[in-house]
Structures are given as structure tokens and as C-alpha cells.
C-alpha positions as CSV (number, residue, x, y, z in Angstrom):
1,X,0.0,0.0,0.0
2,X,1.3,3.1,-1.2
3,X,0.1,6.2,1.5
4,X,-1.3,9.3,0.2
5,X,1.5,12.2,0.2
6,X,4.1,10.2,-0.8
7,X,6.3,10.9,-3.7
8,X,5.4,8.9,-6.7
9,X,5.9,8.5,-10.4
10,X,3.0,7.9,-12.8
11,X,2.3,7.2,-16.6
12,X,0.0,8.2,-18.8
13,X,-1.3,9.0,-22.6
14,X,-1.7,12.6,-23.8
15,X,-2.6,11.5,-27.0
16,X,-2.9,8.2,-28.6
17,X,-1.4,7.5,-32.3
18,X,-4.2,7.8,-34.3
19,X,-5.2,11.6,-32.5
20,X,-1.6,12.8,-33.0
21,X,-1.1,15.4,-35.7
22,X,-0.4,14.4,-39.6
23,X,2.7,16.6,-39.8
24,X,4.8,14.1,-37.5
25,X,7.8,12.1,-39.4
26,X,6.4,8.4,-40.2
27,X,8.2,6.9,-37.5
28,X,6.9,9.1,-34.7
29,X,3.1,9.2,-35.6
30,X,2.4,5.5,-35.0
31,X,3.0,6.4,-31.4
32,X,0.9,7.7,-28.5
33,X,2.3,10.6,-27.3
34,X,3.1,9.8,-23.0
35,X,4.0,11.5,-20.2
36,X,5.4,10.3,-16.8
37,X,4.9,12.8,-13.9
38,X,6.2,12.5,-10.4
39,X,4.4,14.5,-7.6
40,X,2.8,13.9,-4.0
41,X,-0.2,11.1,-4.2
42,X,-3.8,12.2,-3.3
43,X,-4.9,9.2,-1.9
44,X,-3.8,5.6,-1.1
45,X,-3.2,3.4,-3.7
46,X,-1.8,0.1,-5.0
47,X,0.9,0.4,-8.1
48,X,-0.9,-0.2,-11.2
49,X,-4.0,2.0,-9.8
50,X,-5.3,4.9,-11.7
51,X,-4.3,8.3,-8.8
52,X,-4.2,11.9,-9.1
53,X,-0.4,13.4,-7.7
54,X,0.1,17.4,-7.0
55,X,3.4,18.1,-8.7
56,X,5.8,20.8,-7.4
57,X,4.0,23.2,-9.6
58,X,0.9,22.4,-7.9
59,X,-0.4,21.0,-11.1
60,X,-2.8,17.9,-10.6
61,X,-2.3,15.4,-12.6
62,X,-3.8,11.5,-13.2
63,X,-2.2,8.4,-14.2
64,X,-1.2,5.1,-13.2
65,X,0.7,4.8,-10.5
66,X,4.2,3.3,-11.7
67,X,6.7,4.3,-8.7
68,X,7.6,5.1,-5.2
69,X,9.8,7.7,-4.4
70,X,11.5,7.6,-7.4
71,X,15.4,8.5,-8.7
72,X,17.3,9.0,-11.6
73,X,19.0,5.6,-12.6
74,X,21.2,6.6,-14.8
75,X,25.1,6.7,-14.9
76,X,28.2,7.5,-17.0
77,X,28.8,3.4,-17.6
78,X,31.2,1.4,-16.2
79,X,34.9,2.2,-15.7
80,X,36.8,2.0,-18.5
81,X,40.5,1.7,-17.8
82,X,41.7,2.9,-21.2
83,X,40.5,6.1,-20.1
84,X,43.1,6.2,-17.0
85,X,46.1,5.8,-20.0
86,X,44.3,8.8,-21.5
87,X,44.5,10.8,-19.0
88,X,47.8,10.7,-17.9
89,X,49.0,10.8,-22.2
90,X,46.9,14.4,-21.9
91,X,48.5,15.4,-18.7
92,X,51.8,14.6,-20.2
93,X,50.9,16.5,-23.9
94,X,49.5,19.7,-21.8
95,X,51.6,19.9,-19.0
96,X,54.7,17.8,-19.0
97,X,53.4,15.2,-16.3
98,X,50.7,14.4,-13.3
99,X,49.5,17.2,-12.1
């Protein structure tokens, strides 16, 4: 159970394919147009429920409910060692050693 005020994530369709605009290149008008909002949850709810969220510009908003207290899961990859012998080739090029 997911308690009302929390901070959530949820999903939903602006526009489906078929009500976007003709102008669109081919490969972007065979999709619905989506949205994913995060924002404080009006009421209790279950993931995968339809709920309305305030955002932080007080905008209301309604979806389904996709995520608790979400976070940005992205990174810069893995380490890649090569990048270490770069380094120390450009320290050496621009100023004659580690610094």
C-alpha cells in the first residue's frame, strides 16, 4: 500500500497515435504521445492504480501509478581503464606530467 502524500511516479497517454497530428515524421506518428509525472499522491493506492499526484508546480495530474519515491538511474557506464592511460598521455601533452 502506497500512503497518500508520498512521492510517486506515474504514466499516462496525452494523445494516442491515431489523435496525433499528420505533420509528424512516419516513425513518430504510429505512437501515443506519454507522459510520466512525479508528484505527492492524493490518496492511497496500489501500483498499477489509476491516482491523481500534486506536482511541485501544484499541477494535478492523473495516471497510473508506476513508482515510489522515485530516482534517476542513470550513470556514466562502467569504468573504463583505457581512459586512466588517457588521462595521464593528456597530462603529459598539456603539461609535462601528473598534475
Amino acid at each position: 500500500m502506497v500512503k497518500k502524500g508520498e512521492w510517486v511516479r506515474i504514466h499516462s497517454t496525452v494523445l494516442k497515435a491515431e489523435e496525433r497530428t499528420a505533420k509528424l515524421p512516419e516513425d513518430t506518428k504510429g505512437c501515443p504521445l506519454e507522459m510520466w509525472t512525479k508528484g505527492f499522491l492524493q490518496e492511497d493506492a496500489e501500483i498499477g492504480d489509476v491516482v491523481t499526484v500534486m506536482t511541485a508546480s501544484n499541477r494535478m495530474e492523473k495516471g497510473t501509478l508506476i513508482e515510489v519515491n522515485p530516482y534517476w538511474k542513470h550513470s556514466y557506464g562502467t569504468f573504463i581503464p583505457e581512459l586512466v592511460q588517457i588521462d595521464k598521455q593528456l597530462r603529459e601533452i598539456m603539461f609535462g606530467g601528473d598534475k
